[in-house]
C-alpha positions in Angstrom: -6.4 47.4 -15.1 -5.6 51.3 -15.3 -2.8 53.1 -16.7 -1.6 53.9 -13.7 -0.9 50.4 -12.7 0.9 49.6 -16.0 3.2 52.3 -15.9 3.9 51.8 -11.6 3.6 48.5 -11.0 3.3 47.7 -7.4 6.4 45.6 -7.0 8.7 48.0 -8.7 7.3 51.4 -7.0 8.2 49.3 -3.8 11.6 48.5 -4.4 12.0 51.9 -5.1 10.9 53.1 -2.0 13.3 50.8 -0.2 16.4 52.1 -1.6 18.1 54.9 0.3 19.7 57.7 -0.9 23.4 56.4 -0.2 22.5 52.7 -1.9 21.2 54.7 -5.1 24.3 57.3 -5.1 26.7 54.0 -4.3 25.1 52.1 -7.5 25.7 55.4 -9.9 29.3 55.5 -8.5 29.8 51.7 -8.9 28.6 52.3 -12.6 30.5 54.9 -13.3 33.9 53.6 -11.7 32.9 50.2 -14.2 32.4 52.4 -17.1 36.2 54.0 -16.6 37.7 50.8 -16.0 36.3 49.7 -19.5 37.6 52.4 -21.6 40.6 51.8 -19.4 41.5 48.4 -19.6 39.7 48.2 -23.3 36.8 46.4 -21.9 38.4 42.7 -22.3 37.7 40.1 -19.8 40.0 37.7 -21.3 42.7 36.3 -18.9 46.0 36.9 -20.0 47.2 33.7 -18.7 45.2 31.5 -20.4 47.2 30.7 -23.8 45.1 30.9 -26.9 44.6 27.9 -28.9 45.8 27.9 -32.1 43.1 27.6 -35.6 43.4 24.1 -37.3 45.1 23.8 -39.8 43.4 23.3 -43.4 44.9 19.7 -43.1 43.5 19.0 -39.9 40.3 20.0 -41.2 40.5 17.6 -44.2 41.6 14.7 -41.6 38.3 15.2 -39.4 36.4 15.9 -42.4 37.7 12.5 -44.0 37.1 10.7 -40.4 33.5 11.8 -40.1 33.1 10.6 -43.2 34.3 7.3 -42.5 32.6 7.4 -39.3 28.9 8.0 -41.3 29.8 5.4 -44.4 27.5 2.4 -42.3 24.8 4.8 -41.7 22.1 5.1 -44.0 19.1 7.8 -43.3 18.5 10.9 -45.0 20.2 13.0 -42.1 23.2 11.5 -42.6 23.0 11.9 -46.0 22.5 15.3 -46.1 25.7 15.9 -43.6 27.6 13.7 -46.3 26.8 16.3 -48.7 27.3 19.3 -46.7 31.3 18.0 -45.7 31.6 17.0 -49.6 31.1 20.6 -50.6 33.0 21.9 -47.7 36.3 19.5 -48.7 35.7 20.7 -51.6 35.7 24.1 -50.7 38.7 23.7 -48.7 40.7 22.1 -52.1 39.2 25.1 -53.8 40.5 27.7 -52.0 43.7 26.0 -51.6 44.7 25.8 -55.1 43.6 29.2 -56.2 46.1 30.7 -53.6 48.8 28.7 -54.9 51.8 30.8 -56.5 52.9 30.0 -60.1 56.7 29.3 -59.8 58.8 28.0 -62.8 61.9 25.1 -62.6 64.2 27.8 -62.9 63.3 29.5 -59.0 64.7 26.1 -57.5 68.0 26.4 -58.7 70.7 28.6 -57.6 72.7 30.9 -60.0 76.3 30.1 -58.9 
């Protein structure tokens, strides 16, 4: 194998050859018009009409965690195990992070000065 044929394959120098002047100067307008319409429209291809679902909440996390949990009490090889452990130390985690954003409040802020 030479050089030549690395760097020109014969299937690509082919297709080359096929494409006329108007398909090549169609598929640099097509780009370009795409490119606009990015920057335009901000480059989402969400659908709008498709409402966004919600995060869990860190109680609905707990409540799955505690049901796979369940769910993997009968089973008893090292896989399991392991996922036990990991979902310990995520509920964990989750409590963690939990209390430390908790605000310190005294008796006094639940009564109203009349």
């Amino acid at each position: 194998m030479d050089v030549e044929s690395l760097l020109n394959p014969a299937g690509e120098s082919h297709a080359l050859m096929e494409a006329s002047d108007k398909e090549i100067y169609q598929s640099v307008i097509d780009s370009i018009v795409a490119h606009e319409n990015i920057e335009i429209n901000g480059g989402d291809d969400v659908d709008e009409d498709i409402p966004i679902e919600p995060h869990p909440t860190q109680c609905d996390v707990l409540k799955a965690v505690s049901t796979i949990n369940r769910y993997i009490d009968d089973r008893n090889d090292p896989i399991t195990r392991k996922f036990e452990a990991i979902l310990g130390s995520f509920k964990w985690q989750l409590r963690l992070e939990a209390t430390t954003s908790l605000k310190e409040t005294v008796i006094t802020d639940f009564f109203q000065k009349s």
